[in-house]
Backbone as a chain_set.jsonl record, in Angstrom:
{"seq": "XXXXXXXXXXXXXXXXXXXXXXXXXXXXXXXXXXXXXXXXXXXXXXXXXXXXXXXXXXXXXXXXXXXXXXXXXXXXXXXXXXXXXXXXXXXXXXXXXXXXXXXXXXXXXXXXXXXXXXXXXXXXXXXXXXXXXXXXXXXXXXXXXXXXXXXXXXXXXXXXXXXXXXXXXXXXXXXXXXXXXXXXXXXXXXXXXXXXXXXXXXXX", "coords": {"N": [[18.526, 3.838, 39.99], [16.543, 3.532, 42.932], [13.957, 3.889, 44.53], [11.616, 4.362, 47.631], [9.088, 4.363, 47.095], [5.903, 2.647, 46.169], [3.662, 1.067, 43.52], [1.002, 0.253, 44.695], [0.515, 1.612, 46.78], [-0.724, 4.059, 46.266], [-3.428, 2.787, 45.915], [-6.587, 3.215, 44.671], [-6.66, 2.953, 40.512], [-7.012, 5.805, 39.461], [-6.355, 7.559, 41.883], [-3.817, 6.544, 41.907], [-2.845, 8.525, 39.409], [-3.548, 10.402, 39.551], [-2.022, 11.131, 41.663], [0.342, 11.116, 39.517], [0.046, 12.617, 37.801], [0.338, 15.624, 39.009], [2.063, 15.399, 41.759], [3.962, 14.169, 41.053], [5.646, 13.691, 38.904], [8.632, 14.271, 38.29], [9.555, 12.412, 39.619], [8.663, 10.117, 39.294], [10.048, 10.468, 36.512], [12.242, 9.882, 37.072], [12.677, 7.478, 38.075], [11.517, 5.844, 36.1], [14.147, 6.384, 34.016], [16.03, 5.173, 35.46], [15.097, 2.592, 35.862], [13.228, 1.458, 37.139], [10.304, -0.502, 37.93], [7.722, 0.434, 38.742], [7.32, 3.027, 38.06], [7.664, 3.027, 35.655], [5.059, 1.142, 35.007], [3.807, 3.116, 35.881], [3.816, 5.065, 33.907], [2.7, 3.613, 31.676], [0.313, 3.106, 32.092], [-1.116, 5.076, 31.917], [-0.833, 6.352, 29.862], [-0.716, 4.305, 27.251], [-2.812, 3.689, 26.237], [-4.284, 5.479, 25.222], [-2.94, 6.058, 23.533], [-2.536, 3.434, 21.868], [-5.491, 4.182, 21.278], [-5.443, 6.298, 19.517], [-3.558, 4.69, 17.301], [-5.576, 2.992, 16.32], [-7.582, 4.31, 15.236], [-6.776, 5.532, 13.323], [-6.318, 3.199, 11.583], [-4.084, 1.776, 12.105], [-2.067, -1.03, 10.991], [-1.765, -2.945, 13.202], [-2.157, -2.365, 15.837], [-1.585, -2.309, 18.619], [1.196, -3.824, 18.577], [2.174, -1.925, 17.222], [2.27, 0.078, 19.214], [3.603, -0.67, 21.247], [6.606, -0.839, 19.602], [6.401, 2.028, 19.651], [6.542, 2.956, 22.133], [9.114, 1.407, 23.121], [10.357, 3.407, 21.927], [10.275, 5.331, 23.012], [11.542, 4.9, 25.606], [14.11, 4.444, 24.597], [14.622, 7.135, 24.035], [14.801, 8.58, 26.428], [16.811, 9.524, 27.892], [17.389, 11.921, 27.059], [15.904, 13.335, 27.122], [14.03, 16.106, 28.102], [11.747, 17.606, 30.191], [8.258, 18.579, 31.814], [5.329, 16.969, 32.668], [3.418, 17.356, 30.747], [4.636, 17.92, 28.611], [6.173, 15.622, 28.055], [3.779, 14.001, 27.264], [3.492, 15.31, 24.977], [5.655, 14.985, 23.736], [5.575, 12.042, 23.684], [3.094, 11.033, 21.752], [3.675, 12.603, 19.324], [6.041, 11.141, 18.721], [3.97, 8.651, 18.749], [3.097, 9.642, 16.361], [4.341, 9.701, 14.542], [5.446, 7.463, 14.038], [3.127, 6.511, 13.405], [2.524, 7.183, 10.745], [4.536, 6.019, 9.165], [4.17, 3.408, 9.264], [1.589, 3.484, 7.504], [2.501, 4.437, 5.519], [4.687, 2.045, 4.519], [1.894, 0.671, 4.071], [1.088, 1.468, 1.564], [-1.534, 2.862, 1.079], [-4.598, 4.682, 1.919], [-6.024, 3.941, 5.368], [-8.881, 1.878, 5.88], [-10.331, 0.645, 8.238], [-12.86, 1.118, 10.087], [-12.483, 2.981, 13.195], [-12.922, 0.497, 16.102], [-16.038, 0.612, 18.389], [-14.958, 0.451, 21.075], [-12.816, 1.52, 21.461], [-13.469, 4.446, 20.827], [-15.077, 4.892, 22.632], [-13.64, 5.491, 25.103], [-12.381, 7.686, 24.713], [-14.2, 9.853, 25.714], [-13.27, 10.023, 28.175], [-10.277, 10.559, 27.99], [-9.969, 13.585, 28.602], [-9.616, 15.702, 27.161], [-10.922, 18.872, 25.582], [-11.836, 19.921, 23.052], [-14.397, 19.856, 21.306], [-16.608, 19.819, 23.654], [-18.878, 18.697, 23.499], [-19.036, 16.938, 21.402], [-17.378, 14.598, 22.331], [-18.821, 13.374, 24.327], [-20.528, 12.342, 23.135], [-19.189, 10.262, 21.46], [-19.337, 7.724, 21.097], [-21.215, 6.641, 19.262], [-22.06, 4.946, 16.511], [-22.207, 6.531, 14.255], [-20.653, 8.493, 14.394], [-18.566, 7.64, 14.77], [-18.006, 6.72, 12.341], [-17.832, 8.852, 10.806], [-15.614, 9.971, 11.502], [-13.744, 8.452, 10.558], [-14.265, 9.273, 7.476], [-12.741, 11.511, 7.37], [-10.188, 13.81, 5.998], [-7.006, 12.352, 6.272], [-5.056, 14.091, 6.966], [-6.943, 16.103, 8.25], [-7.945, 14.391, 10.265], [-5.847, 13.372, 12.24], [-5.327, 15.712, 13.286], [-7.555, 16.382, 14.546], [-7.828, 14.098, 16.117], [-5.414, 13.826, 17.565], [-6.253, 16.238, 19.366], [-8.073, 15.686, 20.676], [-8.069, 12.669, 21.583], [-5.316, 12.982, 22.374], [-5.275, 15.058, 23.558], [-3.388, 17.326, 23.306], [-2.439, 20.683, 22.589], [-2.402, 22.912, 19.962], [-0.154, 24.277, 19.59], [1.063, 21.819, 20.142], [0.322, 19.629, 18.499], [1.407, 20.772, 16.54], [4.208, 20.488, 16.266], [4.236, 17.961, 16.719], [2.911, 17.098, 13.584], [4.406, 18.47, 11.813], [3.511, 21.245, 11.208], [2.796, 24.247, 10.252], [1.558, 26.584, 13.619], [-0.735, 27.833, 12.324], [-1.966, 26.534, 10.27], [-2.671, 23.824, 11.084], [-4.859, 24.942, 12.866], [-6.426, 25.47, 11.236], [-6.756, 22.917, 9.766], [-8.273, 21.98, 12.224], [-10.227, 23.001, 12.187], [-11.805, 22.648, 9.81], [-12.282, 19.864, 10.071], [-13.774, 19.812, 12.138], [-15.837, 20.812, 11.158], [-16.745, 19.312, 8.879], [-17.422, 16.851, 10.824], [-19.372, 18.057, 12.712], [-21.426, 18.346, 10.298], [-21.541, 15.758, 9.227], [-22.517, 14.793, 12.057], [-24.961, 16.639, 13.509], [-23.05, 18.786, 16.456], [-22.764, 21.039, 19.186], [-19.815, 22.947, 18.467], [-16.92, 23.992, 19.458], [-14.874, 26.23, 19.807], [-11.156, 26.738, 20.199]], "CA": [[17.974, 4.6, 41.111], [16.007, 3.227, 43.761], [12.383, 4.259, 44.953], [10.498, 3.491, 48.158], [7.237, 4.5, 46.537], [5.367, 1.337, 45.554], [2.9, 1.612, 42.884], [0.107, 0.052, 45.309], [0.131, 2.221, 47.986], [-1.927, 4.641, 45.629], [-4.777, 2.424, 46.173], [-7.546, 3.056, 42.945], [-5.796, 3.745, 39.645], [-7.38, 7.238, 39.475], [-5.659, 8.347, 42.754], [-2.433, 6.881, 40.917], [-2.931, 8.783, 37.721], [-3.431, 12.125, 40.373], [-0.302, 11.644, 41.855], [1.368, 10.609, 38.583], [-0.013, 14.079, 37.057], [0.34, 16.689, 39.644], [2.622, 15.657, 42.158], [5.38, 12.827, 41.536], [6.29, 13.332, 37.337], [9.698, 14.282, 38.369], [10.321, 11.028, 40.43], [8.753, 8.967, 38.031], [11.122, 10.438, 35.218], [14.128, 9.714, 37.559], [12.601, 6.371, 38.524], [11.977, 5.236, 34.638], [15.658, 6.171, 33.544], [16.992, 4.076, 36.428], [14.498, 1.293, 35.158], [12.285, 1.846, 38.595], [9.276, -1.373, 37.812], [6.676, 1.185, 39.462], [7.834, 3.887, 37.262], [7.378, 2.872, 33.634], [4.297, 1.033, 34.765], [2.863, 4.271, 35.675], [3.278, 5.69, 32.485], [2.328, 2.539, 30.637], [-1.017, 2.981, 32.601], [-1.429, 6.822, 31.782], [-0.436, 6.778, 27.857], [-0.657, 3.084, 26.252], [-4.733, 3.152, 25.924], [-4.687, 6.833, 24.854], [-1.327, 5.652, 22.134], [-3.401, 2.826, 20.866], [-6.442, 4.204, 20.545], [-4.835, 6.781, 18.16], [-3.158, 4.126, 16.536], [-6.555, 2.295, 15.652], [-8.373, 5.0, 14.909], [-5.94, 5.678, 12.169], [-6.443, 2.154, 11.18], [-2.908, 1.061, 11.802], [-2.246, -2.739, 10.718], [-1.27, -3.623, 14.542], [-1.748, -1.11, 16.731], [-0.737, -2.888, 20.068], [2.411, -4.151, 18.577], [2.754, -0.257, 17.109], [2.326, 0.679, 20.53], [5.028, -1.258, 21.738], [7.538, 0.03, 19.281], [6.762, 3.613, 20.26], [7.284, 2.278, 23.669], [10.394, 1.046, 22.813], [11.927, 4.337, 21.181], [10.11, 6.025, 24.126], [13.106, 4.227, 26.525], [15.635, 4.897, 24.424], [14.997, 8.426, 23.938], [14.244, 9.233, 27.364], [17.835, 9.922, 28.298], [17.721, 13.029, 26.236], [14.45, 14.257, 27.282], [13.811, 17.427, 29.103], [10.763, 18.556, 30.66], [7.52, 17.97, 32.78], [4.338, 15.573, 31.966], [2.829, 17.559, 29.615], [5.823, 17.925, 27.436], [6.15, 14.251, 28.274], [2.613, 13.526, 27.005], [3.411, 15.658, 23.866], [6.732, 13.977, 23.085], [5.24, 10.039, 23.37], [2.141, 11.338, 20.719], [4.896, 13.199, 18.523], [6.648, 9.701, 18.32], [3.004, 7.791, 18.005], [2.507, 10.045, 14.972], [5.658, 9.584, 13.114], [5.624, 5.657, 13.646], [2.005, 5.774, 12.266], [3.232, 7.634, 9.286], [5.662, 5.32, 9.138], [3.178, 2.261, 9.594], [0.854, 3.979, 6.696], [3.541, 4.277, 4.215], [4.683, 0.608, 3.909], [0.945, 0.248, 3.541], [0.694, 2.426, 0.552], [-3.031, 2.804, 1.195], [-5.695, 4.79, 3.319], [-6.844, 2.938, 6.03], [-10.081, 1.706, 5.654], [-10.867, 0.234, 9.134], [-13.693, 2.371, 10.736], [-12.502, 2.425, 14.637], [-14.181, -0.219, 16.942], [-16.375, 1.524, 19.498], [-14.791, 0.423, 22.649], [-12.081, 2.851, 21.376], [-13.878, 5.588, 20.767], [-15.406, 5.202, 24.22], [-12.485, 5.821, 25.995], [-12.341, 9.217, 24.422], [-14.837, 10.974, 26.804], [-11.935, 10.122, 29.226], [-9.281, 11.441, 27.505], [-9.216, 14.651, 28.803], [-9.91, 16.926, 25.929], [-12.359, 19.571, 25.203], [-11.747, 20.681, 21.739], [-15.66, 20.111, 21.549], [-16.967, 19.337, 24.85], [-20.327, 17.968, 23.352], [-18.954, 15.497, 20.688], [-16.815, 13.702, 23.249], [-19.929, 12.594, 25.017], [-21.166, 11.083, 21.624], [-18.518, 9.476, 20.07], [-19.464, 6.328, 21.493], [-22.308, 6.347, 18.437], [-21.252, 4.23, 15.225], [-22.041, 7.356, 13.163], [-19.483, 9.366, 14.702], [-16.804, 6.652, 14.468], [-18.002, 6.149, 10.444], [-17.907, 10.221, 10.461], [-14.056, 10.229, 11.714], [-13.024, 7.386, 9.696], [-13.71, 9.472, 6.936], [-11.862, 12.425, 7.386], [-8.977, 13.061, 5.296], [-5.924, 11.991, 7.194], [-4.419, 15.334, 8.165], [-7.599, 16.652, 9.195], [-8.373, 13.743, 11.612], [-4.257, 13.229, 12.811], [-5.55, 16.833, 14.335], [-8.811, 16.027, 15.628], [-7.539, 12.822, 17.115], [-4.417, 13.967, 18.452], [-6.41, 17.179, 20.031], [-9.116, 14.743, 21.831], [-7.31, 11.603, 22.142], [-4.033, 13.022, 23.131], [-5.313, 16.21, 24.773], [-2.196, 18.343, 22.56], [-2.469, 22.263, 22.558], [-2.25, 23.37, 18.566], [1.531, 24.238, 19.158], [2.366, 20.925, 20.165], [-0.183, 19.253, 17.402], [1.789, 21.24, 14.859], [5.298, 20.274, 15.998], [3.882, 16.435, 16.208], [2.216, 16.786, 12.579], [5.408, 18.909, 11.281], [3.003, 22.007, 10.68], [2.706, 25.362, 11.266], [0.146, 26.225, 14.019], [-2.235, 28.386, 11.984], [-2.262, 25.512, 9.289], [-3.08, 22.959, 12.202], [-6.246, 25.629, 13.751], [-7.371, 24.996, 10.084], [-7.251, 21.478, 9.972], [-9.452, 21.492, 13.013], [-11.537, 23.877, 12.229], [-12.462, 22.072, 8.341], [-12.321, 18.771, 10.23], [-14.763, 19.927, 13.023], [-17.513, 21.476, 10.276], [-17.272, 17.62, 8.99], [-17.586, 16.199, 11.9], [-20.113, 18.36, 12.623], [-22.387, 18.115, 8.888], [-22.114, 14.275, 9.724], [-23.498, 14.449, 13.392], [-24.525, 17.334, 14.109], [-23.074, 19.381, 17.849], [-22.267, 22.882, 19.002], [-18.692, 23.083, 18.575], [-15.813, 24.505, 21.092], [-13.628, 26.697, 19.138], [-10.336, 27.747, 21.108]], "C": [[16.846, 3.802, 41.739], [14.488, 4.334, 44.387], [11.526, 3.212, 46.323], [8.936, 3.401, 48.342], [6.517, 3.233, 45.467], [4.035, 2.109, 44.432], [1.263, 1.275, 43.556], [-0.509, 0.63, 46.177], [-0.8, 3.304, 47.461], [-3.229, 4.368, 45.639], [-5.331, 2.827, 44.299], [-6.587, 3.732, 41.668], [-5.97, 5.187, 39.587], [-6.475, 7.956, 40.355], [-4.13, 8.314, 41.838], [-2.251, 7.689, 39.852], [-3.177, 10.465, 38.583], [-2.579, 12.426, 40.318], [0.36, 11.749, 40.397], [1.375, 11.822, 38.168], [0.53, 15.121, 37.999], [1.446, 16.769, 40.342], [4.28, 15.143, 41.863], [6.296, 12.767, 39.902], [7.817, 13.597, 37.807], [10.734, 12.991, 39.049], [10.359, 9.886, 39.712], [9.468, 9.105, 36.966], [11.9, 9.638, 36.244], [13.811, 7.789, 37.844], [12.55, 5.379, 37.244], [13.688, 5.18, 34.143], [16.411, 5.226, 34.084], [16.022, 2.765, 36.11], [13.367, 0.715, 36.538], [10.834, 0.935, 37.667], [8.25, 0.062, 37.844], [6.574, 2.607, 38.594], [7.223, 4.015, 35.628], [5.624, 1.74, 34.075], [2.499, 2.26, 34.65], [2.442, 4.856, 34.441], [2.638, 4.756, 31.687], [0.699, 2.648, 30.896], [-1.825, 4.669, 32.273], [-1.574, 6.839, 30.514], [-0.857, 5.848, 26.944], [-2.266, 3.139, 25.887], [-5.192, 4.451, 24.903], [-3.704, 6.427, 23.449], [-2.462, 5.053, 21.414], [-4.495, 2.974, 20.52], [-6.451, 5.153, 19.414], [-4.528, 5.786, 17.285], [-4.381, 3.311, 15.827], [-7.191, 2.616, 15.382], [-8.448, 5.523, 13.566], [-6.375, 4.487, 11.648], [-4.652, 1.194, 10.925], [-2.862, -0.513, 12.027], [-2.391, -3.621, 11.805], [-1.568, -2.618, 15.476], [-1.484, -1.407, 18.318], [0.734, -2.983, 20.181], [2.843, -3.237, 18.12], [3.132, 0.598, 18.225], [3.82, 0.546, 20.953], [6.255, -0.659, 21.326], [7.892, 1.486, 19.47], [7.085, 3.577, 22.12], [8.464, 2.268, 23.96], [10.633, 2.24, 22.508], [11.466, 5.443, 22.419], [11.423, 6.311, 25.357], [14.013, 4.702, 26.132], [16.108, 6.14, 24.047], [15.042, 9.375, 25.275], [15.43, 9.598, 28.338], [18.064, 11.383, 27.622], [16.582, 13.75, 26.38], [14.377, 15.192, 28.41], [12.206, 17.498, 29.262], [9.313, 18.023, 31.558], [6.591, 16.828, 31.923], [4.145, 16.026, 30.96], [3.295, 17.495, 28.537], [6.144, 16.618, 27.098], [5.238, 13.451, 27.026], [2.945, 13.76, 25.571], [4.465, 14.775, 22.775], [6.325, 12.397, 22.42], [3.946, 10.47, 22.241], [3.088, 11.952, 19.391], [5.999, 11.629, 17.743], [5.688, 8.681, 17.448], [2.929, 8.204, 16.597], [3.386, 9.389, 13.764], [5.601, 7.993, 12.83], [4.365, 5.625, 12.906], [2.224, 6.503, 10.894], [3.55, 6.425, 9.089], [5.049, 3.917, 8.274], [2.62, 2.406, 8.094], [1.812, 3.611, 5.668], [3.812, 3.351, 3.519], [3.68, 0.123, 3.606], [0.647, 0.523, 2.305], [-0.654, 2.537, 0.611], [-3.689, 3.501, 2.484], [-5.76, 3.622, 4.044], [-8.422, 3.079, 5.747], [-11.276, 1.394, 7.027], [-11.141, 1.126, 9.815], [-12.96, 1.97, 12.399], [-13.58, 2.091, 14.836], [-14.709, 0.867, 18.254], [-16.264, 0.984, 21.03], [-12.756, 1.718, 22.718], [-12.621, 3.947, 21.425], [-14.587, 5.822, 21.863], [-14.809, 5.862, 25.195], [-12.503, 7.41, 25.971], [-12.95, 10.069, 25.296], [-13.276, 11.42, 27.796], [-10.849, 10.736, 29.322], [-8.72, 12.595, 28.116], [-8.988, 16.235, 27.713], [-10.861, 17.683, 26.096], [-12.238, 20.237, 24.714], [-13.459, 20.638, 21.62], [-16.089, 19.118, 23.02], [-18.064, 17.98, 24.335], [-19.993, 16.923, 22.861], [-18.281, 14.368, 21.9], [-17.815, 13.338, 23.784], [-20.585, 11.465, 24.101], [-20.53, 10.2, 20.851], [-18.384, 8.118, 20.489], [-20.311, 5.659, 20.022], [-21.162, 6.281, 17.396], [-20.949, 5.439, 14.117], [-21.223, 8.005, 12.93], [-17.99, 8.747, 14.592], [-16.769, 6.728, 13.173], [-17.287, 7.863, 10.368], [-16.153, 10.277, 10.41], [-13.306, 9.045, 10.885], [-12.881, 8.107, 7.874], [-13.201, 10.928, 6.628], [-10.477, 12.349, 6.535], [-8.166, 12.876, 6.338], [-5.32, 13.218, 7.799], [-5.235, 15.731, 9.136], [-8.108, 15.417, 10.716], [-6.918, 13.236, 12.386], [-4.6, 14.068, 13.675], [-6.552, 16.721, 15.005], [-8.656, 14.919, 16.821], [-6.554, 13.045, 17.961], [-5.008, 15.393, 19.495], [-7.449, 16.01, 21.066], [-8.746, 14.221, 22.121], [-5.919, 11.806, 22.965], [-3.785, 14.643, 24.321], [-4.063, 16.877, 24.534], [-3.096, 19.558, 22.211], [-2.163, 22.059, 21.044], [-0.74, 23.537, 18.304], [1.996, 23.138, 19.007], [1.969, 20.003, 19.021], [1.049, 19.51, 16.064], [3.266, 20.689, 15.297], [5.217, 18.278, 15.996], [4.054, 15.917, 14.677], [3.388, 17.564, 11.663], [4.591, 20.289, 10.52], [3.33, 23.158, 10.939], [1.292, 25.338, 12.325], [-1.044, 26.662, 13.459], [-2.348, 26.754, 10.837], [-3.317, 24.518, 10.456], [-4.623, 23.522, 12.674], [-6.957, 24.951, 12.185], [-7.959, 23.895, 9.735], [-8.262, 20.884, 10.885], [-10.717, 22.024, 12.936], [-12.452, 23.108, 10.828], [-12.789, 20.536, 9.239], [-13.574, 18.413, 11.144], [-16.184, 20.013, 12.455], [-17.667, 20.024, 9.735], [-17.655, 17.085, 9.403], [-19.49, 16.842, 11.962], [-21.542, 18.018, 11.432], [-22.179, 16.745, 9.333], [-22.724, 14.114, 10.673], [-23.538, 15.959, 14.171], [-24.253, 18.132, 15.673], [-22.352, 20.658, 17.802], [-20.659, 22.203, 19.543], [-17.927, 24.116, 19.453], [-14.9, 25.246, 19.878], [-12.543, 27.395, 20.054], [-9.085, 28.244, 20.142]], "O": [[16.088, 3.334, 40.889], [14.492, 5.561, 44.496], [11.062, 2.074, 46.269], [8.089, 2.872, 49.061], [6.685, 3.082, 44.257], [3.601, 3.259, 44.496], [0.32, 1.9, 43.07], [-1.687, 0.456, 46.489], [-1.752, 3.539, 48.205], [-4.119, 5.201, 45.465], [-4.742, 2.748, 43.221], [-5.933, 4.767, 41.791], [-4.927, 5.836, 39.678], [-5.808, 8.878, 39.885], [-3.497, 9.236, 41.323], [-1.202, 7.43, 39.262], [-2.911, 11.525, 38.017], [-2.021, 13.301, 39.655], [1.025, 12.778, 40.279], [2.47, 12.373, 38.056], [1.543, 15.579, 37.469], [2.157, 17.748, 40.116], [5.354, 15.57, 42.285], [7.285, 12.064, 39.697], [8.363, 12.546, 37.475], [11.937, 12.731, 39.026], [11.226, 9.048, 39.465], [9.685, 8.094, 36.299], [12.099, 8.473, 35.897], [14.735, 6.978, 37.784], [13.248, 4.367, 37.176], [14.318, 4.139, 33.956], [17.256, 4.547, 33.502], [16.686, 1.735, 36.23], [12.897, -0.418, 36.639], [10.294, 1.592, 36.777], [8.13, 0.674, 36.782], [5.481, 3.174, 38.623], [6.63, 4.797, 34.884], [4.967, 1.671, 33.036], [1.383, 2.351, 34.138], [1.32, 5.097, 33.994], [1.881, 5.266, 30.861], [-0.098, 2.318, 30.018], [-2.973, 5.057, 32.494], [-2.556, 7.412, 30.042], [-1.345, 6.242, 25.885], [-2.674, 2.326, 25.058], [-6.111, 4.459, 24.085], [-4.152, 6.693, 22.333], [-3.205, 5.646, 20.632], [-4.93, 2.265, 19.613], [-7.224, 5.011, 18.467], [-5.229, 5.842, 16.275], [-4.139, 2.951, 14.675], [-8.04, 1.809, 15.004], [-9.407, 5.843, 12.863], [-7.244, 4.858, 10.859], [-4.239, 0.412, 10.069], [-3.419, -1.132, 12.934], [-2.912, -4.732, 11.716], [-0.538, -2.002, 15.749], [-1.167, -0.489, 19.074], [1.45, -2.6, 21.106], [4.058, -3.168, 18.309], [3.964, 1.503, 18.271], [4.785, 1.31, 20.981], [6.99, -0.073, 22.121], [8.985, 2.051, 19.479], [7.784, 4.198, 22.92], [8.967, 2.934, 24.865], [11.724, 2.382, 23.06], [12.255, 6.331, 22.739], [11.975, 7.322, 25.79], [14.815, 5.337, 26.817], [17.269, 6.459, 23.789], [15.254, 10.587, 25.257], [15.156, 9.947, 29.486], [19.173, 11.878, 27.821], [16.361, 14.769, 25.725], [14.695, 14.895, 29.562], [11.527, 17.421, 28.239], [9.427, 16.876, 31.988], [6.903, 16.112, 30.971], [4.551, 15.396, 29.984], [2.694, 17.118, 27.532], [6.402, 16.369, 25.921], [5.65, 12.657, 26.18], [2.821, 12.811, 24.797], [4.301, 14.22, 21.688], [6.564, 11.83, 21.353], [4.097, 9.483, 21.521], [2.871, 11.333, 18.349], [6.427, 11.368, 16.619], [5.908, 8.117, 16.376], [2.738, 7.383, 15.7], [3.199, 8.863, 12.667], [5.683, 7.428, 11.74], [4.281, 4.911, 11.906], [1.841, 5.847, 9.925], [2.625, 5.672, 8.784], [5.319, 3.513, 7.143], [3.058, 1.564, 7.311], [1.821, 2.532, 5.076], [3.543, 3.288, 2.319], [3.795, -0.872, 2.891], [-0.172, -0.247, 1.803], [-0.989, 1.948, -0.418], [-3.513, 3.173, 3.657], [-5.607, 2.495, 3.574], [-9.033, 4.111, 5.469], [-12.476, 1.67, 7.043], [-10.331, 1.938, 10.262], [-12.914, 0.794, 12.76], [-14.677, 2.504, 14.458], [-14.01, 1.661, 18.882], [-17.12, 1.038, 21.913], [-12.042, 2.276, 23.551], [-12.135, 4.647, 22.314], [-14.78, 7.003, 22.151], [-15.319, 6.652, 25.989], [-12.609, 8.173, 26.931], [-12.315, 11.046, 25.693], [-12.604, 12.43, 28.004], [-10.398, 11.332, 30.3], [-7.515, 12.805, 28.253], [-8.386, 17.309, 27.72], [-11.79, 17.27, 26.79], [-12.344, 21.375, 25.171], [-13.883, 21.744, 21.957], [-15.834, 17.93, 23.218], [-18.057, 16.791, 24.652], [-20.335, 15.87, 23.4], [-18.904, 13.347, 22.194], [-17.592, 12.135, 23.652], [-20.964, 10.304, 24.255], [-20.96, 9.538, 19.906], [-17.385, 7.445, 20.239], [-20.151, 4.487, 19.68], [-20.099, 6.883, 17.244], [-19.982, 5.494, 13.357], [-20.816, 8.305, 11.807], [-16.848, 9.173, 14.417], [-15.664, 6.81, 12.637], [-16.185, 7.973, 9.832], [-15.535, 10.588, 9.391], [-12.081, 9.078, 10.772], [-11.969, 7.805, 7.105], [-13.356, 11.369, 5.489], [-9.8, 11.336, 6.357], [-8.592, 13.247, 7.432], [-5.117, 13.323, 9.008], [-4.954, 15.836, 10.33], [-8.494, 15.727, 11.842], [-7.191, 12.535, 13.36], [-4.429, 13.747, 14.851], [-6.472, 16.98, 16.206], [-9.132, 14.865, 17.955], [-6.635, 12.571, 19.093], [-4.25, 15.668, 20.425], [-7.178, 15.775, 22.244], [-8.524, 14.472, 23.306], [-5.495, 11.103, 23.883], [-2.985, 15.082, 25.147], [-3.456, 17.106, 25.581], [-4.206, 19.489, 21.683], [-1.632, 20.978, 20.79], [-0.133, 23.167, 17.299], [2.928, 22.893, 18.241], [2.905, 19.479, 18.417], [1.408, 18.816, 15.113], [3.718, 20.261, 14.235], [5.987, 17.526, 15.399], [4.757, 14.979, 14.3], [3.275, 17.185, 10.497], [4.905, 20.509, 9.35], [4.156, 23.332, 11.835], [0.316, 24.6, 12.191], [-2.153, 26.23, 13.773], [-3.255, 26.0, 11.19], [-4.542, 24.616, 10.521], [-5.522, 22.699, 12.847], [-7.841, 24.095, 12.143], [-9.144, 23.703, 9.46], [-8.921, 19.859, 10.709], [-11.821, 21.71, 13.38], [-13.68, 23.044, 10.886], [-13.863, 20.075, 8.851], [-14.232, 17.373, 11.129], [-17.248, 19.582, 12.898], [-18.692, 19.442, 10.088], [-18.496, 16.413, 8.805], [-20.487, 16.31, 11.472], [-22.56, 17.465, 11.849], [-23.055, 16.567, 10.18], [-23.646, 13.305, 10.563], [-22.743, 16.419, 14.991], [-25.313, 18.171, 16.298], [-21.666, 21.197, 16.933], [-20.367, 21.424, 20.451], [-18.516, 24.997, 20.079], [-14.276, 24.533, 19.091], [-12.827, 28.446, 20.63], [-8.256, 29.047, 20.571]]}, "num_chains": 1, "name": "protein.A"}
């Protein structure tokens, strides 16, 4: 399929990343499947920073070239995919998760590597506001040490609610939970968070 919507004519990425959300996700699906350049770079420009900074937050071994592979099964599932961005958004995080499972496993081992803080920067950006306040702070080392040590479920949910901006339903069908299990995980993961640095928390 063919497109005479360039990805330039958007002018500043922001405006692109408007359209991409609000008005045009249905063109850009149709324009990815048909292999539309302008198309898959949109999404690559919407998702890949938000993917890998999950993936390194986790401490996965690679997380660029993890990226990539969820990239990859992104493509080849995307003939079978139904539904708008958000569902979109939830699906490509649902994938990140399972590959970093995945990733983890052959490690046999926690990760150990605290995220670097030009990841955890990004986060304000994100788009979340499971706590409004911490997102302003998690630029500070303490708050990166704080989430590093979380156990792994509870920060899969903290990270995938901030970083990937996922509702609790879609968290739990990501993380293979139920959703009250999942509210729990954020809620024990938040009072951590919290007792390490502390801010008034957002409960929804």
């Amino acid at each position: 399929m063919t497109s005479n919507i360039k990805i330039q004519a958007f002018g500043p990425i922001k405006d692109w990343v408007t359209h991409f959300r609000c008005n045009a996700f249905d063109e850009t699906l149709s324009g990815a499947r048909g292999g539309s350049e302008w198309a898959w770079d949109g999404i690559y420009r919407e998702l890949a920073p938000k993917v890998v900074g999950y993936l390194r937050a986790h401490g996965a071994t690679d997380p660029d070239d993890v990226a990539g592979e969820i990239f990859l099964q992104v493509v080849r599932g995307l003939p079978n995919f139904s539904g708008g961005w958000v569902e979109f958004r939830a699906w490509t995080f649902t994938i990140a998760h399972r590959r970093l499972v995945d990733d983890l496993r052959r490690r046999k081992r926690r990760p150990v590597d605290i995220a670097p803080v030009d990841v955890v920067e990004r986060l304000a950006g994100a788009g979340g506001d499971v706590v409004e306040d911490a997102e302003t702070r998690m630029t500070d080392a303490w708050v990166i040490a704080a989430i590093d040590q979380l156990p792994t479920d509870q920060r899969s949910v903290v990270l995938l609610r901030v970083i990937g901006d996922l509702t609790i339903d879609e968290i739990a069908r990501a993380v293979d939970k139920r959703p009250g299990a999942v509210k729990a995980l954020q809620r024990r993961g938040l009072r951590r968070l919290e007792k390490a640095y502390p801010f008034e928390l957002l409960q929804r």
